[in-house]
Short mmCIF file of the C-alpha atoms (twelve columns), coordinates in Angstrom:
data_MODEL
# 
_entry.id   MODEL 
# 
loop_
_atom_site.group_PDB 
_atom_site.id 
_atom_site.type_symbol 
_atom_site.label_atom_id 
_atom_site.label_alt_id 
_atom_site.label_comp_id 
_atom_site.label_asym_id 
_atom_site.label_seq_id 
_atom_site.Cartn_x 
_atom_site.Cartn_y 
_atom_site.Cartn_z 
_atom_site.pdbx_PDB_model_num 
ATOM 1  C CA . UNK A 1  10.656 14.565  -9.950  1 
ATOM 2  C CA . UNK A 2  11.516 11.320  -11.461 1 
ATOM 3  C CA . UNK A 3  11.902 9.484   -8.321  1 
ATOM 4  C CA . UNK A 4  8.680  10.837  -6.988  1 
ATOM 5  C CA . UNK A 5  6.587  9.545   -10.094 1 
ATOM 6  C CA . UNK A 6  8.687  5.713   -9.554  1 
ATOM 7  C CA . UNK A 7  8.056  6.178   -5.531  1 
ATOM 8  C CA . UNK A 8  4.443  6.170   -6.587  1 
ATOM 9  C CA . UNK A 9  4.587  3.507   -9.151  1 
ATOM 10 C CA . UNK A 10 6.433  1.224   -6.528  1 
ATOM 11 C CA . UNK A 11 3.745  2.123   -3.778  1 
ATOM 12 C CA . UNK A 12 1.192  1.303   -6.333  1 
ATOM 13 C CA . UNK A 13 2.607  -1.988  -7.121  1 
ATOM 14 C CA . UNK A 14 2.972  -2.855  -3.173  1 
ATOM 15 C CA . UNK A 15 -0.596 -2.088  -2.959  1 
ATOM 16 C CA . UNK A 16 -1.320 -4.669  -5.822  1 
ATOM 17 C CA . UNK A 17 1.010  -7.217  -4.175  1 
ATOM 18 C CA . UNK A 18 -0.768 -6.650  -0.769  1 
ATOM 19 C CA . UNK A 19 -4.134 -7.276  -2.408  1 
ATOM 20 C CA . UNK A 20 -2.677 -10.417 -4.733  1 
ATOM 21 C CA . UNK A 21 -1.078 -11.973 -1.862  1 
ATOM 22 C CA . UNK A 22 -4.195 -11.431 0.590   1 
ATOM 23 C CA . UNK A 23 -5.769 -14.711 0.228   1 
ATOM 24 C CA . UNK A 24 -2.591 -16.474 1.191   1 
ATOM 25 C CA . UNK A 25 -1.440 -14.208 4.271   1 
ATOM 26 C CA . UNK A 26 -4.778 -12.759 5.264   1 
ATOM 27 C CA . UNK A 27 -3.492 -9.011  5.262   1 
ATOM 28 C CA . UNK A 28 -5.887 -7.439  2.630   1 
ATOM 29 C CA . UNK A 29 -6.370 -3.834  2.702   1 
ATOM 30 C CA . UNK A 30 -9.170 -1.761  1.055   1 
ATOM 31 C CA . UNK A 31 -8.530 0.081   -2.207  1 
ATOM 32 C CA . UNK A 32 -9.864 3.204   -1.431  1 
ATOM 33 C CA . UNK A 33 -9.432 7.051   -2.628  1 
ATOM 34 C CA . UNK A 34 -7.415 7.247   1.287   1 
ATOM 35 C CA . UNK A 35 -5.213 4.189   0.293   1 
ATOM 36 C CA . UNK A 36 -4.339 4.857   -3.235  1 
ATOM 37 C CA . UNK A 37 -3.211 8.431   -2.429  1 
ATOM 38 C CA . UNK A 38 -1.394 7.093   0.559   1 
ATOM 39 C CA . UNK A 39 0.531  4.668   -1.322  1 
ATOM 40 C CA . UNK A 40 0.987  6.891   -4.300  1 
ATOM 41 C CA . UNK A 41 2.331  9.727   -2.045  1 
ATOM 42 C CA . UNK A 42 4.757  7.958   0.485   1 
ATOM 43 C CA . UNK A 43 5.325  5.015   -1.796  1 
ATOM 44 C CA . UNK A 44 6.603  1.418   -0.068  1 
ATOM 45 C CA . UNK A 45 6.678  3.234   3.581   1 
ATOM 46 C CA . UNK A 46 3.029  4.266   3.280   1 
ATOM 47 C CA . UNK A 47 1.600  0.936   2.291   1 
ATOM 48 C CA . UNK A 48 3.535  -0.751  5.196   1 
ATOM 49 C CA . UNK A 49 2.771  1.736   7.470   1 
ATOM 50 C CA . UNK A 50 -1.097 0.509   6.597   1 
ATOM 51 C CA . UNK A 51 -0.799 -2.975  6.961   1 
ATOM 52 C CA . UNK A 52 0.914  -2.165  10.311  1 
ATOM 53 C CA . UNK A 53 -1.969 -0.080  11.387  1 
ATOM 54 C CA . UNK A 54 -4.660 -2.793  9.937   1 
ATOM 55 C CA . UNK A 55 -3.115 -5.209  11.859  1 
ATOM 56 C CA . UNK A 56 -2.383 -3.364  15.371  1 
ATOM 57 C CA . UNK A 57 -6.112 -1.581  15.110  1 
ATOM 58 C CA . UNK A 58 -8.339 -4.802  13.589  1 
# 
């Protein structure tokens, strides 16, 4: 349980660092109800696996 709850904190925090660093890299991705439950749910993996697809799809 506890490294479910710090998976999600960490997938949280790469979301942040996404957004934060979006000006600078031009990867931004959208803070919706989809991507917060993403990244709180498969952590690091998930939030990479949505820049990949923002990238490869837009």
């Amino acid at each position: 349980m506890k490294s479910f709850i710090f998976s999600g904190v960490l997938g949280f925090a790469a979301l942040a660092a996404v957004n934060l660093t979006a000006q600078y890299t031009g990867v931004a991705l959208a803070v919706t109800r989809l991507s917060v439950a993403v990244s709180g749910l498969l952590g690091v993996p998930g939030v990479t696996l949505m820049v990949i697809l923002n990238t490869i799809l837009l």
